[in-house]
C-alpha positions in Angstrom: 81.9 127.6 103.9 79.5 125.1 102.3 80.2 121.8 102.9 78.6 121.0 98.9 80.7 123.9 97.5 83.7 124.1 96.4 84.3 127.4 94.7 85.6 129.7 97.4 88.3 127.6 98.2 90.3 129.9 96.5 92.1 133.5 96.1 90.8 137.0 95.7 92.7 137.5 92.6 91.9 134.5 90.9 88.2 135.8 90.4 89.4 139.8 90.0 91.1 138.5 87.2 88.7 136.6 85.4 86.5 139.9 86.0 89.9 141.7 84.2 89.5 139.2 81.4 86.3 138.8 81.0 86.2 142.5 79.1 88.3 141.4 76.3 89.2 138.4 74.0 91.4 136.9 77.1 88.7 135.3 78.6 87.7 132.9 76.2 91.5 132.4 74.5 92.7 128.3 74.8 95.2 128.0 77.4 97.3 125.5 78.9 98.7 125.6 82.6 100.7 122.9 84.1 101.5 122.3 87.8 105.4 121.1 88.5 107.5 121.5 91.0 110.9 123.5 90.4 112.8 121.5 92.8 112.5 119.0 95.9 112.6 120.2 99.5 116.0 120.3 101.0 117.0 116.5 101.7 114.7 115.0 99.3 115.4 112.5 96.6 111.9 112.0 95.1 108.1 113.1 95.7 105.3 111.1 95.4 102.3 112.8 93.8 99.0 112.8 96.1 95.7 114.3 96.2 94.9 113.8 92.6 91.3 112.5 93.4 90.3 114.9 95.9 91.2 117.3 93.5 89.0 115.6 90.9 85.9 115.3 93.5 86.3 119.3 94.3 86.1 120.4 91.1 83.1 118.6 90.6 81.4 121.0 93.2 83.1 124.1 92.2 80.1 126.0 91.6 78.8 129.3 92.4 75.6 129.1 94.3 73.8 132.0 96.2 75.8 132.1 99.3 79.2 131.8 96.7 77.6 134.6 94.7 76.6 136.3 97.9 79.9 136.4 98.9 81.8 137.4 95.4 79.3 140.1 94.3 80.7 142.6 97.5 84.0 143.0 94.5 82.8 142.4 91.4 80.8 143.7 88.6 77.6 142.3 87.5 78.6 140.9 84.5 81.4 138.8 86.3 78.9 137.9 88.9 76.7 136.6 86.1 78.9 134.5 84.4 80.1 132.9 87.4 76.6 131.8 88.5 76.6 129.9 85.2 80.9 128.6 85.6 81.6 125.1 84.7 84.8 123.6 83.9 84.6 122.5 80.6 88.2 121.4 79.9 90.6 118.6 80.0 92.9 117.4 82.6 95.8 115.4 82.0 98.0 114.3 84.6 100.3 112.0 86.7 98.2 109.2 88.7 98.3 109.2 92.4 101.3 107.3 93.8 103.5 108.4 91.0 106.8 109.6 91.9 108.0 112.9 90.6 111.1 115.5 90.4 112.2 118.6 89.3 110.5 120.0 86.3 107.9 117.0 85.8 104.5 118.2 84.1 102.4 116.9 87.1 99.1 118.0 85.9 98.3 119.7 82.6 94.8 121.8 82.6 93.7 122.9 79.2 90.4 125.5 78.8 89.8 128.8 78.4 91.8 131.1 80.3 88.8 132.2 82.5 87.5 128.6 83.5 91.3 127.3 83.9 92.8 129.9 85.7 90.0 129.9 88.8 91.3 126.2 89.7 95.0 127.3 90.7 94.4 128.0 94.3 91.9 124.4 94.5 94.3 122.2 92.5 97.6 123.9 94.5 96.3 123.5 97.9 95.3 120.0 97.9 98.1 118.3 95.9 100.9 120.6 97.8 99.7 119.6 101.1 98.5 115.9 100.3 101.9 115.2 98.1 103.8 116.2 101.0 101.9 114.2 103.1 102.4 111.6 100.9 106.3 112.1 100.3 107.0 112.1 103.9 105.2 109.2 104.9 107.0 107.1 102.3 110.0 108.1 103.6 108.9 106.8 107.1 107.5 103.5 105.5 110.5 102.9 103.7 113.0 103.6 107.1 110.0 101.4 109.0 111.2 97.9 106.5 107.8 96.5 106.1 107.0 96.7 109.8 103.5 99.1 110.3 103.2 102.3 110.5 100.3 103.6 112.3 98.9 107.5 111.7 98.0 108.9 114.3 98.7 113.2 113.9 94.8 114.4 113.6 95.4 116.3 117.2 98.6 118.4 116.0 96.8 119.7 112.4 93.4 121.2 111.3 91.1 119.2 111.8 89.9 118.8 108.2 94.0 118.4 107.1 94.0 115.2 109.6 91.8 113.6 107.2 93.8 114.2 103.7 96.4 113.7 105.6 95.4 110.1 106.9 94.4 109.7 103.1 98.0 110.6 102.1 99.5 108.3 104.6 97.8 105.4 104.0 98.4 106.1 99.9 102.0 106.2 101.1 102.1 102.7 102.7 101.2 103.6 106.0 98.8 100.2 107.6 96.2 102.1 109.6 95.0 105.8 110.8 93.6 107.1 114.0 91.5 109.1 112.1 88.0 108.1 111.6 86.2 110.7 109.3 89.0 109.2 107.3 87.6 105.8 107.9 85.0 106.6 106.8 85.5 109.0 104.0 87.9 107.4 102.1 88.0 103.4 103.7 91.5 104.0 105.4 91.8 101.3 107.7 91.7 102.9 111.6 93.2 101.6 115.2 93.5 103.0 118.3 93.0 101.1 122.1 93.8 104.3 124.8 95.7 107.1 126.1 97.5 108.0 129.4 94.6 109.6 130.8 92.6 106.5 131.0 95.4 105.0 133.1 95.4 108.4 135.3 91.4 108.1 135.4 91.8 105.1 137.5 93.8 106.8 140.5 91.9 106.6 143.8 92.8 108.0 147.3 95.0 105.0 147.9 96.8 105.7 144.7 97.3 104.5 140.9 95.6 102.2 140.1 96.9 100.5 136.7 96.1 96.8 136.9 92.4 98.3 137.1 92.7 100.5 133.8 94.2 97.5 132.5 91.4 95.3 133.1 88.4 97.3 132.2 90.3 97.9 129.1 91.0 94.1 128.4 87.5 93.2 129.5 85.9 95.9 126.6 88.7 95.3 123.9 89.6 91.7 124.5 92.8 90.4 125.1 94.4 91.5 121.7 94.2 95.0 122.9 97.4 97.3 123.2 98.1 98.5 126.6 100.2 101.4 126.9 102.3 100.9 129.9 104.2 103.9 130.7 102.0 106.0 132.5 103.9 105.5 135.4 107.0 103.0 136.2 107.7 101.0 132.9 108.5 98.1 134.3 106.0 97.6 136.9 103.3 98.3 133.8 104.9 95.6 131.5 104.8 93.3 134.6 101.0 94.6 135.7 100.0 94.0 131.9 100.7 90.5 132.2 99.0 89.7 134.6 95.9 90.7 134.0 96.0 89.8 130.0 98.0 87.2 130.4 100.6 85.8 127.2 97.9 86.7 125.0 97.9 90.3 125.2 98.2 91.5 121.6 101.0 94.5 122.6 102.3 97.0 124.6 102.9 100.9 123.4 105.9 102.8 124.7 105.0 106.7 123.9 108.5 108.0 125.8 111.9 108.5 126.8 114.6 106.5 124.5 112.7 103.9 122.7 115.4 101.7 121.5 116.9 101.2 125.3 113.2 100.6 126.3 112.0 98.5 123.5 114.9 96.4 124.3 114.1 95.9 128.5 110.4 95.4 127.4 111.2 92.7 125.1 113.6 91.0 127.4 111.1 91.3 130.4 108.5 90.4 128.0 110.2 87.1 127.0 111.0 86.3 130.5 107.4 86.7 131.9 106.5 83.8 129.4 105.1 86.5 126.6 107.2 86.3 123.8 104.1 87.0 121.1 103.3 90.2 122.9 104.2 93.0 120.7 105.8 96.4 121.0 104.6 99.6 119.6 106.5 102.4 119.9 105.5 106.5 119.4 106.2 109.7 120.4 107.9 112.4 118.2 108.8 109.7 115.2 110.4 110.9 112.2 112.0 109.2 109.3 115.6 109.0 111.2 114.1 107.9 114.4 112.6 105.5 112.8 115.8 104.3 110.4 117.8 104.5 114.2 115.4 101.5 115.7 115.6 99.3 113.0 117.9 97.7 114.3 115.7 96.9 118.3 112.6 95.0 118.7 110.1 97.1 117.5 107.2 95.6 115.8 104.9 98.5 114.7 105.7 102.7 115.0 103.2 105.5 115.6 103.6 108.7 113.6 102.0 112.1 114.0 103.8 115.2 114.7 106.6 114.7 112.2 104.3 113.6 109.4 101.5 116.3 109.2 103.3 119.0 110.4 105.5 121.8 107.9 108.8 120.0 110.1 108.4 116.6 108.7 106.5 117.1 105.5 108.0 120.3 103.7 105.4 122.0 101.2 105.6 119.9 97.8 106.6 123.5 96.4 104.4 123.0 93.2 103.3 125.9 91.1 100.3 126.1 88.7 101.9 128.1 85.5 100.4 128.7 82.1 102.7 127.6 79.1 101.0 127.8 76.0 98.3 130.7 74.8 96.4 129.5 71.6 98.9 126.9 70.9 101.7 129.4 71.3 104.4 128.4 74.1 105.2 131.5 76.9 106.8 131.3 79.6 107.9 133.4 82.6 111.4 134.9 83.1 111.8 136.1 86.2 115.0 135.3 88.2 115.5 131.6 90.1 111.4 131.7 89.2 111.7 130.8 85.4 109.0 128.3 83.9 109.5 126.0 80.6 106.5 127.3 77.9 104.9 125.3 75.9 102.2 122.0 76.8 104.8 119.0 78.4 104.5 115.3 78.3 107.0 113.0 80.5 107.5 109.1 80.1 110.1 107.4 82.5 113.0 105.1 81.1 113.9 101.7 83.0 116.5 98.4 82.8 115.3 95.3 82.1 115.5 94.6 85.8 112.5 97.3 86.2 115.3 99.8 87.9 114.2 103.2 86.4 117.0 105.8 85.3 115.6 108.9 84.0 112.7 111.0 83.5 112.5 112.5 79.9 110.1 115.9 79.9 109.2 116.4 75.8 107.1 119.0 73.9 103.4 117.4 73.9 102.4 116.3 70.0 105.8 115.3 69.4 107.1 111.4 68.5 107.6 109.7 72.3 111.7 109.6 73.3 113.5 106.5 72.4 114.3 104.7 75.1 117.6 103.6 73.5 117.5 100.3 75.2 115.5 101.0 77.6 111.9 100.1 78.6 109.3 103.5 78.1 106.5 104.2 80.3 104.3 107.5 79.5 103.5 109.1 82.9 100.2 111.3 82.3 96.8 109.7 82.1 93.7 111.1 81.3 92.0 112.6 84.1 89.1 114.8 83.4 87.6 115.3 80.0 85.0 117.8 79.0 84.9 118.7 82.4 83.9 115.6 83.7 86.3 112.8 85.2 87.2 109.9 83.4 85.4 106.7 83.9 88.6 104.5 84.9 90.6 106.9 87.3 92.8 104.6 89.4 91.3 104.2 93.2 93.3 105.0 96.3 93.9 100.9 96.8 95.3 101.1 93.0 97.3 104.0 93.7 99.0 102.3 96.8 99.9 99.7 95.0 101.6 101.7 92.2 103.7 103.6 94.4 104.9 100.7 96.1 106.2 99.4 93.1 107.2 102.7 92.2 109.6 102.9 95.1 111.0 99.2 94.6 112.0 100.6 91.0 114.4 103.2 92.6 117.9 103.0 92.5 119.1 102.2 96.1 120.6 105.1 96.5 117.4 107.0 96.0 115.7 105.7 98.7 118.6 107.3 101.0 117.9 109.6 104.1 121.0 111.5 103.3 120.9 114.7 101.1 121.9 114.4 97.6 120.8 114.8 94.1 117.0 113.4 92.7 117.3 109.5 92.8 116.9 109.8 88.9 118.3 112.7 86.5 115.4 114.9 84.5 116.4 115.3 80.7 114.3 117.7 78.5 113.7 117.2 74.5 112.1 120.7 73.7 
């Protein structure tokens, strides 16, 4: 796969039936298809919407070059072939910004073209803003159980190794302070941390033994006294006691990576405090979830590092979105098939809040009609502009933007919305069609 090229990121079937289309008036008819999601995963009470920019910067190199064409022309026919060596998306995108919250039925992203340059995107478009808004909606969860103390990421060794870094992206869109990652860094600005692992400790073993005060030290003497130490390699308490002494009060913190954190952050802190440290900090990781992390809220834990639970399909469910077309030359259709059903017809959404900014329901209406009254209520449309003439918009909202939004976003809930328990969306969905 080309590292400059998008366009195979997708299914057989997409192109065999653009080939299918391409030999009648299909092909070049005006279409509309619109990504949603029919319902939360199980335990949910809200998504958040990520992935929205990468999915802006791939389709800007979905193209089909040699080796594409290469590739393609072992199926197709030479017409097909030809008109994909010339394929540009020329169309419009409309859509929910990154760090938007959704639910059930909202029109996430509408994509209007012809039915041959729209329909190649579905597998592109669903694959980045399924995994990246489930990313996105797990690590909120996390951040929210965390109450403003940070979260680091640090899952890159338990996923692909090009899904760590949408996945950092996700994260950090989702509140989370820092990543491990550093093509993420890099890529996308995502702050990163990261001091050692156990094996550095282990490294420093010699015929007479472990030898942890020396791990420590080489690692203060590179880092600086800020540095975490990780001090459970062996006996806890003997590597609290050894970090002091060779960083001294100063130490920035020490990480705890097993056994039952909340009985161990508490005898850390308490040895901490009496060895004359009471600054030094206590991370805490291994295995973290949402509910572990809601269960130490209550012990002195300063900052919590995630991985497994957050980029794996355990802790961040597939966003279940589809990518559905609703409206053929203006004219709504819409599939019928049992507990599978789509809306037809081109969708816009606006969100109704209080006065106090506490939002209260989604309303889902037919696009071109007059905007819902908010009978009292404050009205906020939820699409922007995204992509027009097949090029993106000038003022797309950055990942730093995005943040920001959703932590307002979340702040707007209703309490009970922000709930680990399972229950119904934290706002109701109401359709005018």
């Amino acid at each position: 796969m080309s590292l400059d090229n998008t366009a195979l990121l997708t299914d057989h079937y997409e192109l065999t039936m653009v080939s299918a289309a391409l030999r009648g008036p299909l092909a070049s008819r005006s279409c509309v298809f619109e990504v949603f999601a029919r319902r939360l995963p199980d335990g949910r009470r809200y998504g958040v919407v990520a992935g929205t920019g990468r999915v802006i910067d791939e389709l800007t190199r979905f193209r089909f070059g040699d080796d594409e064409i290469a590739q393609v022309s072992q199926f197709l026919d030479e017409d097909t072939v030809a008109w994909l060596r010339d394929y540009r998306f020329t169309g419009d995108i409309d859509g929910y910004r990154e760090g938007e919250l959704y639910f059930p039925g909202s029109p996430i992203l509408t994509v209007r073209g012809t039915f041959a340059e729209a329909v190649l995107l579905e597998t592109l478009i669903l694959s980045i803003l399924n995994h990246d808004s489930a990313i996105a909606s797990a690590a909120a969860r996390m951040v929210s159980a965390a109450a403003k103390r940070p979260i680091i990421e640090m899952g890159s060794r338990r996923t692909h190794e090009r899904a760590a870094v949408a996945s950092s992206r996700a994260a950090y869109l989702a509140g989370v302070a820092a990543t491990s990652n550093l093509e993420a860094a890099r890529t996308f600005g995502v702050p990163s941390a990261g001091t050692a692992a156990h094996a550095f400790t282990l490294g420093f073993a010699g015929p007479d033994g472990p030898d942890e005060k020396a791990a420590f030290a080489a690692q203060v003497e590179a880092l600086g006294v800020g540095t975490t130490l990780l001090v459970d390699t062996y006996d806890i308490t003997q590597g609290v006691r050894n970090a002091i002494d060779v960083a001294g009060p100063g130490l920035g913190a020490v990480r705890i990576d097993s056994g039952d954190l909340g009985v161990l952050a508490r005898q850390v802190r308490d040895q901490l405090d009496s060895l004359g440290a009471p600054d030094v900090k206590i991370v805490v990781s291994g295995d973290l979830d949402e509910y572990a992390i809601a269960s130490l809220r209550a012990e002195p834990v300063d900052t919590y590092g995630v991985g497994t639970s957050l980029v794996t399909g355990s802790g961040a469910p597939t966003a279940g979105m589809v990518y559905k077309l609703v409206e053929v030359d203006g004219i709504p259709v819409a599939k019928r098939a049992s507990h599978k059903a789509s809306v037809g017809g081109a969708k816009s959404a606006v969100r109704l809040a209080r006065a106090s900014g506490t939002v209260v329901e989604e309303v889902v209406y037919r696009t071109g009609s007059p905007t819902p009254d908010g009978e009292g209520h404050s009205v906020r449309p939820l699409q922007i502009p995204l992509v027009r003439g097949g090029e993106p918009v000038a003022d797309v909202p950055s990942l730093t933007d995005s943040r920001a939004h959703l932590a307002d976003g979340l702040v707007s809930l209703p309490w009970e919305g922000l709930g680990l328990s399972h229950g119904d969306p934290a706002i109701p969905t109401r359709y005018e069609l």
